[in-house]
VEXLUMZA-76455 format. One record per residue (C-alpha): residue number from 1; residue in three letters; chain; z, y, x. Coordinates in pm, 1 decimal. Each point is the difference from the previous one (the first is absolute). Layout:
# residues N
<resi:NUM; resn:ALA; chain:A; zz:Z; yy:Y; xx:X> $
...
# end
This chain:
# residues 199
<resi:1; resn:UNK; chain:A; zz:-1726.7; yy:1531.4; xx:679.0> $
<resi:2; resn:UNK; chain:A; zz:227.1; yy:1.8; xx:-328.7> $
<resi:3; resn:UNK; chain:A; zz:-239.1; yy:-268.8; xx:-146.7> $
<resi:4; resn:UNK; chain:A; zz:143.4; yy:-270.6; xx:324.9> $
<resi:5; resn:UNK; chain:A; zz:342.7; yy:35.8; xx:-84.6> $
<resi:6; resn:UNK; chain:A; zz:158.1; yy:-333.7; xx:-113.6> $
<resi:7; resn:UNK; chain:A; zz:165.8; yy:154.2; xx:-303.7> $
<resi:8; resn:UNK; chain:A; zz:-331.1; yy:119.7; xx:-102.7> $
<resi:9; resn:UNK; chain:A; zz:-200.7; yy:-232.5; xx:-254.2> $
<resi:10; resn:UNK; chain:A; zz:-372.1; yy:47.1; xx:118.2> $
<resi:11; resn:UNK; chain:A; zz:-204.4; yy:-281.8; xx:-125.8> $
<resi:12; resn:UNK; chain:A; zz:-275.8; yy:110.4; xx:223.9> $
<resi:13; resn:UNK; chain:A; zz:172.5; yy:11.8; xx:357.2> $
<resi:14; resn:UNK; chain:A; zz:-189.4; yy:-205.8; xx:229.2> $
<resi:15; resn:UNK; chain:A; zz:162.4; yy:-346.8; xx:28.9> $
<resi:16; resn:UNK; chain:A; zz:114.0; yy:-163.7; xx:303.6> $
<resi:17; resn:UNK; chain:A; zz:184.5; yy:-318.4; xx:-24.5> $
<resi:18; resn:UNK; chain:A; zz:214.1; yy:-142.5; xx:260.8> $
<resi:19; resn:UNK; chain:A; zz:242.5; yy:-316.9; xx:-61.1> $
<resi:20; resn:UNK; chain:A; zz:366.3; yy:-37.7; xx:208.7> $
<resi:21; resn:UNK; chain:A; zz:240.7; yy:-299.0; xx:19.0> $
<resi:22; resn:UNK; chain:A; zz:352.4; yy:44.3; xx:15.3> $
<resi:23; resn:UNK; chain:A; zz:306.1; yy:-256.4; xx:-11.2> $
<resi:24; resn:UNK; chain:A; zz:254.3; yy:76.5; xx:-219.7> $
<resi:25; resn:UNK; chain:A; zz:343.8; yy:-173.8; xx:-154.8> $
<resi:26; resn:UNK; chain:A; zz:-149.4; yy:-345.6; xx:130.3> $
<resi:27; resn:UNK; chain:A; zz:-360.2; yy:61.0; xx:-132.0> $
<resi:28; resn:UNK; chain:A; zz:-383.1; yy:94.1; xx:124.0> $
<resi:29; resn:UNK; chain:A; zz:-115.8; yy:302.7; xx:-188.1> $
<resi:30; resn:UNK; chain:A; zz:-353.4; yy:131.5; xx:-6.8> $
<resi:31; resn:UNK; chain:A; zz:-111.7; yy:329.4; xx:-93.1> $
<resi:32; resn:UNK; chain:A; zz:-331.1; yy:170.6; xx:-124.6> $
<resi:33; resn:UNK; chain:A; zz:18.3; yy:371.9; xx:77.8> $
<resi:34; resn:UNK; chain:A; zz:-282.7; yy:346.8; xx:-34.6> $
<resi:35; resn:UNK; chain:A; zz:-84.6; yy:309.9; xx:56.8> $
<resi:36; resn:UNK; chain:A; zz:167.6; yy:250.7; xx:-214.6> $
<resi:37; resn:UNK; chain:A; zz:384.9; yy:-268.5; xx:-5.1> $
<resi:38; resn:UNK; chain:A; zz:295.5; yy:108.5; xx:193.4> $
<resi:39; resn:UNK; chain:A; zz:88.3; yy:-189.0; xx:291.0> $
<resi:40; resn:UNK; chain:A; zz:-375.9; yy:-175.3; xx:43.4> $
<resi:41; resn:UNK; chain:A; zz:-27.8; yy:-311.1; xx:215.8> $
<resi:42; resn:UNK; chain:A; zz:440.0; yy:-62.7; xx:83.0> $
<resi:43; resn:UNK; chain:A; zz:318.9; yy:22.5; xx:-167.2> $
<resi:44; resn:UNK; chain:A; zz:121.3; yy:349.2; xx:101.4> $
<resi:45; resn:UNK; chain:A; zz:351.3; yy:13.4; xx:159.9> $
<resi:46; resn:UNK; chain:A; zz:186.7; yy:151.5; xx:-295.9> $
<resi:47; resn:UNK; chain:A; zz:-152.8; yy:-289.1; xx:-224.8> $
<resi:48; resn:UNK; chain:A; zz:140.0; yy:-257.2; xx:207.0> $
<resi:49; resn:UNK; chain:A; zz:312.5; yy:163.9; xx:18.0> $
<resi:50; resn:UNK; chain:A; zz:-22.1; yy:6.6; xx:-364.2> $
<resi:51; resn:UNK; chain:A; zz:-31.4; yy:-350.7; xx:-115.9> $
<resi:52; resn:UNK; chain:A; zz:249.8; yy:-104.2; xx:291.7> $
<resi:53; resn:UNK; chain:A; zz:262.7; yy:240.4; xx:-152.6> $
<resi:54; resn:UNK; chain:A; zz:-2.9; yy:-140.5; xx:-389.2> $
<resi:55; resn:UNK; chain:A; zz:249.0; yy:-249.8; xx:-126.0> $
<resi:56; resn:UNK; chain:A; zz:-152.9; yy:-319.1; xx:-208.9> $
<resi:57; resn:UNK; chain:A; zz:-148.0; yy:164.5; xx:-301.0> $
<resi:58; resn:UNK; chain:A; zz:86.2; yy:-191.0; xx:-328.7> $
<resi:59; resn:UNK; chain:A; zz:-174.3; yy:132.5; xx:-328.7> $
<resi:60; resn:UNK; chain:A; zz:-311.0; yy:245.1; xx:-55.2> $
<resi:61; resn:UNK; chain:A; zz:-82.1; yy:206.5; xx:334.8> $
<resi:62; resn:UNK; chain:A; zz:-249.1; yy:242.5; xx:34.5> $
<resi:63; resn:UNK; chain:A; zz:-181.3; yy:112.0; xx:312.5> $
<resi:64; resn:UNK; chain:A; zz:-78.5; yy:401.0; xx:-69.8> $
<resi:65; resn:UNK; chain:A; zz:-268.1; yy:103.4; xx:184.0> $
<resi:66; resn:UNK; chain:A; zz:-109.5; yy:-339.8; xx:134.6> $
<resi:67; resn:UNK; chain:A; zz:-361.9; yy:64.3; xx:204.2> $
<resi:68; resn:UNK; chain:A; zz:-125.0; yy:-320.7; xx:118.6> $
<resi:69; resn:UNK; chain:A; zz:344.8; yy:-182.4; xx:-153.6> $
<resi:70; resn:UNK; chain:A; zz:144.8; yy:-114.4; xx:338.7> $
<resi:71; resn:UNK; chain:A; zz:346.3; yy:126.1; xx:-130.0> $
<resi:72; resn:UNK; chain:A; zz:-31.8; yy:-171.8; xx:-298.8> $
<resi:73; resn:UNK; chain:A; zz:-150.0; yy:-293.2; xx:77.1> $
<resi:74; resn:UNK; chain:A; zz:229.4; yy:-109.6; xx:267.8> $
<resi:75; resn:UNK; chain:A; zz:304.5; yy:71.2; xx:-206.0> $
<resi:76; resn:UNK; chain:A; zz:-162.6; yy:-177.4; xx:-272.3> $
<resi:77; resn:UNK; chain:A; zz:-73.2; yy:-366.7; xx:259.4> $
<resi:78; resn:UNK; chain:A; zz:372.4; yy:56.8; xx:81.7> $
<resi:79; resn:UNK; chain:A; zz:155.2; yy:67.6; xx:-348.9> $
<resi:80; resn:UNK; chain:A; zz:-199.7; yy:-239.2; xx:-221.0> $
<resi:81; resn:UNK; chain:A; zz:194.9; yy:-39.9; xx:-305.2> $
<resi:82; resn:UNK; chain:A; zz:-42.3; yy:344.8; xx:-57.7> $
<resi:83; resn:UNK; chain:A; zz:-261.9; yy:217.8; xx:-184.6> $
<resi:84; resn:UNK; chain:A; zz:-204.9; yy:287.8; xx:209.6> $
<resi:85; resn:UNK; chain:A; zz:-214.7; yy:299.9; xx:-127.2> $
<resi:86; resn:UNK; chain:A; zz:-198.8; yy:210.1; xx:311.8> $
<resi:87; resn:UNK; chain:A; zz:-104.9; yy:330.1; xx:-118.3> $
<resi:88; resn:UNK; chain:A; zz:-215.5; yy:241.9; xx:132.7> $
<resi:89; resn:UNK; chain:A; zz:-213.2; yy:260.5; xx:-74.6> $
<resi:90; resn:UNK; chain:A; zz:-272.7; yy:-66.4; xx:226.1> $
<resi:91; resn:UNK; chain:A; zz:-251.9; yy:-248.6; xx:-218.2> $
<resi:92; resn:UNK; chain:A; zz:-108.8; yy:-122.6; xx:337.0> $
<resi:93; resn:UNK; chain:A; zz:335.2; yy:-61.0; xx:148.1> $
<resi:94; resn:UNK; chain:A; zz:80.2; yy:-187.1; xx:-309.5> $
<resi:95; resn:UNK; chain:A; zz:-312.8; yy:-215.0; xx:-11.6> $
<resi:96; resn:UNK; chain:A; zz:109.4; yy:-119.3; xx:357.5> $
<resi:97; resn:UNK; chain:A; zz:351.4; yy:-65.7; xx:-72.6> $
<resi:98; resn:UNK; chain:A; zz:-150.4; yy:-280.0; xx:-273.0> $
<resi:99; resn:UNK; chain:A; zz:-224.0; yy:-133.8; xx:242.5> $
<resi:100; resn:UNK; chain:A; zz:254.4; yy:-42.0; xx:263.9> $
<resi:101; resn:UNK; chain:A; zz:268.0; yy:-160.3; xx:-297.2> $
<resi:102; resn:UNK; chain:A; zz:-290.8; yy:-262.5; xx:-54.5> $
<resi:103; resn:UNK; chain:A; zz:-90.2; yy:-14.2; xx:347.1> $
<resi:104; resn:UNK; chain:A; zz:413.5; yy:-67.8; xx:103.0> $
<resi:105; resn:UNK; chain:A; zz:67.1; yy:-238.1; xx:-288.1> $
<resi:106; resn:UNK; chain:A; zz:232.8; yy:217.7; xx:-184.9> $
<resi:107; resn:UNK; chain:A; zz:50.4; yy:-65.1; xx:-289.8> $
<resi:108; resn:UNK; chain:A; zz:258.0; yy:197.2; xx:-181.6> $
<resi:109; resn:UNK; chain:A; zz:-150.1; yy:332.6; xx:120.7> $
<resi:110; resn:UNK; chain:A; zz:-295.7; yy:226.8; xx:-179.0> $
<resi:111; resn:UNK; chain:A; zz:-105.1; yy:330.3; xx:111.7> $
<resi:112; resn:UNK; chain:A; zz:-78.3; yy:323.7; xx:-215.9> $
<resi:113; resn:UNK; chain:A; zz:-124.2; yy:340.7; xx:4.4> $
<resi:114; resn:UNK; chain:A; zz:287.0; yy:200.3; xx:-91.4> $
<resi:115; resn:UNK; chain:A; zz:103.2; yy:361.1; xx:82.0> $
<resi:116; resn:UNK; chain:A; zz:364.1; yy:-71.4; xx:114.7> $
<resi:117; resn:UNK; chain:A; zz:127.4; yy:-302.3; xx:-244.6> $
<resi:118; resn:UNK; chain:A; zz:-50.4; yy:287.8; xx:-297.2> $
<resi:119; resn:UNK; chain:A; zz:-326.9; yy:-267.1; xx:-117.4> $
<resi:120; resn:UNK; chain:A; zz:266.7; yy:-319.8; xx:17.7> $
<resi:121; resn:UNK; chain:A; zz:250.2; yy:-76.4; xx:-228.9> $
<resi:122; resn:UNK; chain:A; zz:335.1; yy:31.9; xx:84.3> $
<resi:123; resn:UNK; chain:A; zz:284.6; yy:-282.4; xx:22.8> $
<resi:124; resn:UNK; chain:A; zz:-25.8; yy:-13.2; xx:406.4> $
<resi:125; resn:UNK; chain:A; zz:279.0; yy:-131.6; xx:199.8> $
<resi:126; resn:UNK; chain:A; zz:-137.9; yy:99.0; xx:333.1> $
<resi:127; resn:UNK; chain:A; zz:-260.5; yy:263.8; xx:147.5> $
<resi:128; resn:UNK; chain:A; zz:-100.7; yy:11.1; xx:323.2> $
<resi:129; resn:UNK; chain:A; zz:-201.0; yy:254.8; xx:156.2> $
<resi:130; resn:UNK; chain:A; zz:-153.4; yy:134.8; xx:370.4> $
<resi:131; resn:UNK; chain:A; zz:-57.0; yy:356.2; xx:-239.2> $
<resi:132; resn:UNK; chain:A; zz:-355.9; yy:178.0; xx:77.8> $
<resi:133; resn:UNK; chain:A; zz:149.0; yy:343.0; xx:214.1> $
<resi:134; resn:UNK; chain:A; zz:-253.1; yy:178.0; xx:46.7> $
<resi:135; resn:UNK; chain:A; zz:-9.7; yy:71.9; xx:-411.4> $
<resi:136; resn:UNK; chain:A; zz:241.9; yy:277.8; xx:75.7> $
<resi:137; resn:UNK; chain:A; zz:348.4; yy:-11.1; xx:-102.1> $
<resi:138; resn:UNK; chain:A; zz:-12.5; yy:90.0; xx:-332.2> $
<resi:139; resn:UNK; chain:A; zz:-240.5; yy:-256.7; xx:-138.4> $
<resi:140; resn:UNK; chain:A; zz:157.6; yy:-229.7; xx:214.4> $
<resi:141; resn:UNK; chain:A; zz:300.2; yy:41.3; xx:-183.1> $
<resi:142; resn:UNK; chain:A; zz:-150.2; yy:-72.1; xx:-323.1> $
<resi:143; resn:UNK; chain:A; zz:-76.7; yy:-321.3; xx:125.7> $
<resi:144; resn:UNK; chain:A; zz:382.4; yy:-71.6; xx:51.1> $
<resi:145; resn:UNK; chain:A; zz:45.6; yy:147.8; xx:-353.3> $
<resi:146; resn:UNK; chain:A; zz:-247.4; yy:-282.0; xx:-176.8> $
<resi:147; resn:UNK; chain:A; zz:210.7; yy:-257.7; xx:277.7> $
<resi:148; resn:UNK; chain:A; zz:307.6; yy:130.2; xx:-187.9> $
<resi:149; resn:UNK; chain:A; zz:-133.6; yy:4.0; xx:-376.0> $
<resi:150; resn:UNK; chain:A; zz:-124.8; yy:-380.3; xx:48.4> $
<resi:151; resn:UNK; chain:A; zz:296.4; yy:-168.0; xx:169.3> $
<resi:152; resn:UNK; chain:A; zz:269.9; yy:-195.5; xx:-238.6> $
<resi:153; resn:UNK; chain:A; zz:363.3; yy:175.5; xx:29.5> $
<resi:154; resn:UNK; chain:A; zz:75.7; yy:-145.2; xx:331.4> $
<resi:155; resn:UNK; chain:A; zz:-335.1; yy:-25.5; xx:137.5> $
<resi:156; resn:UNK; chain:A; zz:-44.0; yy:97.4; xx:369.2> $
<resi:157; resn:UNK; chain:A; zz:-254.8; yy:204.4; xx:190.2> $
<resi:158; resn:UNK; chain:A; zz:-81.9; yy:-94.6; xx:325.1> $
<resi:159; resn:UNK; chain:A; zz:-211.2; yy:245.7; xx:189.4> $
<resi:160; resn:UNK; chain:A; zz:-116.2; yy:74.8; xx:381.2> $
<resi:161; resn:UNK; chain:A; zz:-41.8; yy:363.1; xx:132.5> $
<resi:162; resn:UNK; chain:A; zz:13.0; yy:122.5; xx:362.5> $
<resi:163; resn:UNK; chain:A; zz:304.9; yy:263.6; xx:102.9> $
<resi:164; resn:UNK; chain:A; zz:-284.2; yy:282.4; xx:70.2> $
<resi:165; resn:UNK; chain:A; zz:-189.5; yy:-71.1; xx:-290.2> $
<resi:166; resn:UNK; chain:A; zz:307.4; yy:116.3; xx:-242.6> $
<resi:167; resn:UNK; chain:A; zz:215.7; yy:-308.0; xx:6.1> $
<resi:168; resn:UNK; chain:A; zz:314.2; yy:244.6; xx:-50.1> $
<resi:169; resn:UNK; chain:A; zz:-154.2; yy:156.3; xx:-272.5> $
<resi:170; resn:UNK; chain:A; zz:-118.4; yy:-279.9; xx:-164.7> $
<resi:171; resn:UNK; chain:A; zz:348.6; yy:-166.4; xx:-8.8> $
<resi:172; resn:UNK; chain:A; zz:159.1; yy:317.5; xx:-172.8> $
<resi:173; resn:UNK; chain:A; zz:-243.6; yy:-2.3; xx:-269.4> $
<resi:174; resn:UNK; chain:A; zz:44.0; yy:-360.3; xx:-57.5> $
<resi:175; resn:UNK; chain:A; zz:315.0; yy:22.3; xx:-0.1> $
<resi:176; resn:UNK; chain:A; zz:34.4; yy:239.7; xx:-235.6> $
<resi:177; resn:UNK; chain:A; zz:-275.7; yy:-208.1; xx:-230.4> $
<resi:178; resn:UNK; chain:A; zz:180.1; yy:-309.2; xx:29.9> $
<resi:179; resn:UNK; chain:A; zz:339.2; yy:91.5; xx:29.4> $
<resi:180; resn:UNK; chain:A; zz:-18.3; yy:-212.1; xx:360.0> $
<resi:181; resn:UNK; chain:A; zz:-214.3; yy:-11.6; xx:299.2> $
<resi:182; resn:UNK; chain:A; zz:85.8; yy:-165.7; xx:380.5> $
<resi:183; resn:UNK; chain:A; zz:-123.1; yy:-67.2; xx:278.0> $
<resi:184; resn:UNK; chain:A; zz:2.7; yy:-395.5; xx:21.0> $
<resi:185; resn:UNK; chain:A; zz:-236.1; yy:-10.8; xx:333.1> $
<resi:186; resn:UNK; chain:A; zz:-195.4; yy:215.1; xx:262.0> $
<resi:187; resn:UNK; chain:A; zz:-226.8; yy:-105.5; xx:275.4> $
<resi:188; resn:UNK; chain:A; zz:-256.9; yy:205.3; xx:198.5> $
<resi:189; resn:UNK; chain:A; zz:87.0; yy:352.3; xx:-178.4> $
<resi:190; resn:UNK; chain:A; zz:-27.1; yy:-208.2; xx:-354.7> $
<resi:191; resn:UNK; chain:A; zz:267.8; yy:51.3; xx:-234.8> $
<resi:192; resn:UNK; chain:A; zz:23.0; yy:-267.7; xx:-282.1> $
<resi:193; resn:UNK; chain:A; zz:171.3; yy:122.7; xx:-307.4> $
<resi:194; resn:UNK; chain:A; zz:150.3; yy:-174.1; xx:-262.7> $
<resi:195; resn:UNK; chain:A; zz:102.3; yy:132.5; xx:-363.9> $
<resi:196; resn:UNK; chain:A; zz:139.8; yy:-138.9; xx:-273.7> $
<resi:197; resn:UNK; chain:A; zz:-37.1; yy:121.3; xx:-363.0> $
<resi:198; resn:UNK; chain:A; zz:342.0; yy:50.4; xx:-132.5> $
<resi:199; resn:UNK; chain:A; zz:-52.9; yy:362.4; xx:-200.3> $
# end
C-alpha cells in the first residue's frame, strides 16, 4: 500500500513500536521506532556505514530526512559542541526522533518536519543524509537541491546510496550541483558520497 511507505506522512497508519540498542563511538544508544519509519526496529546497513564514514562535524549539521533520528542522534552524542537540525517530512518520524533525543540525553539536537531543509534556515556547515529512494529520482534530487541552497560556501554533503539504486547517477548530478562529489567510502554495495559547495 502507498499509505505504508516511510516517506509517506499518514497520521492514521496503525502504530507498532519496537525499541533497539546499539553501541556506538563509546556510547549505549536506544531507539523508539513504528510502523510507517524507514528502517523499523535496527540501524540499516547503509546507516551505519553512514555515521562511520563522517569526519568530526564542527558547526550547524543537519540530518535531511532523519526517520527515527538514529543518524542524527549518534552524530550528535559524538560531535557535542556542535548544533543539529533532523528534518523530515513524515510528522510521525519526526515526533520519534524528539522522543529518542530526550530519551538518549542529547542535548544539542531538535527534530522538525521539513520537506528537504527548504522549512530550515540556512547557514549549515554539514548535511548528512541516508536519502528516501524510492521517491524517484527526480524528487530525490530536489532534496539534494534544498541540501545545496542551505549549506554555507564550503559546506559538505554527505550522503549514502547503493551502486544499483543510482549511485553513478547520483554522483554526476551532484557533482555538477556542487561543483564536487567523491566517493570517500563503500561497504556492502553502499557508496558514501561526499560534496563540497564551492560554486
Amino acid at each position: 500500500m502507498q499509505g505504508n511507505h516511510y516517506f509517506t506522512n499518514d497520521p492514521n497508519l496503525k502504530h507498532d513500536i519496537e525499541s533497539f540498542e546499539i553501541e556506538k563511538f563509546g556510547k549505549s544508544f536506544t531507539f523508539l521506532t513504528d510502523a510507517g519509519v524507514f528502517s523499523k526496529g535496527r540501524l540499516d546497513k547503509g546507516s551505519e556505514l553512514l555515521i562511520e564514514s563522517v569526519p568530526t562535524l564542527l558547526g550547524k549539521c543537519a540530518d535531511m530526512g532523519c526517520g527515527y533520528g538514529p543518524i542524527g542522534i549518534m552524530l550528535a552524542g559524538k560531535n557535542e559542541e556542535s548544533e543539529f537540525i533532523l528534518a523530515d517530512i513524515n510528522e510521525r518520524a519526526v515526533g520519534l526522533a524528539n522522543e529518542n533525543i530526550k530519551n538518549n540525553s542529547v542535548k544539542n539536537a531538535k527534530a522538525v518536519v521539513s520537506n528537504g531543509l527548504w522549512d530550515i534556515d540556512g547557514g549549515l556547515s554539514y548535511v548528512i543524509s541516508n536519502p528516501p529512494i524510492r521517491i524517484g529520482k527526480q524528487a530525490m534530487y530536489d532534496l539534494f537541491r534544498s541540501a545545496y541552497e542551505k549549506l554555507n560556501a564550503g559546506g559538505e554533503f554527505y550522503i549514502v546510496i547503493r551502486k544499483q539504486q543510482g549511485a553513478p547517477s547520483a554522483k554526476e548530478f551532484l557533482k555538477e550541483l556542487f561543483g564536487e562529489a567523491d566517493t570517500v567510502n563503500r561497504g556492502a554495495g553502499y557508496h558514501i558520497i561526499r560534496s563540497i559547495k564551492i560554486k
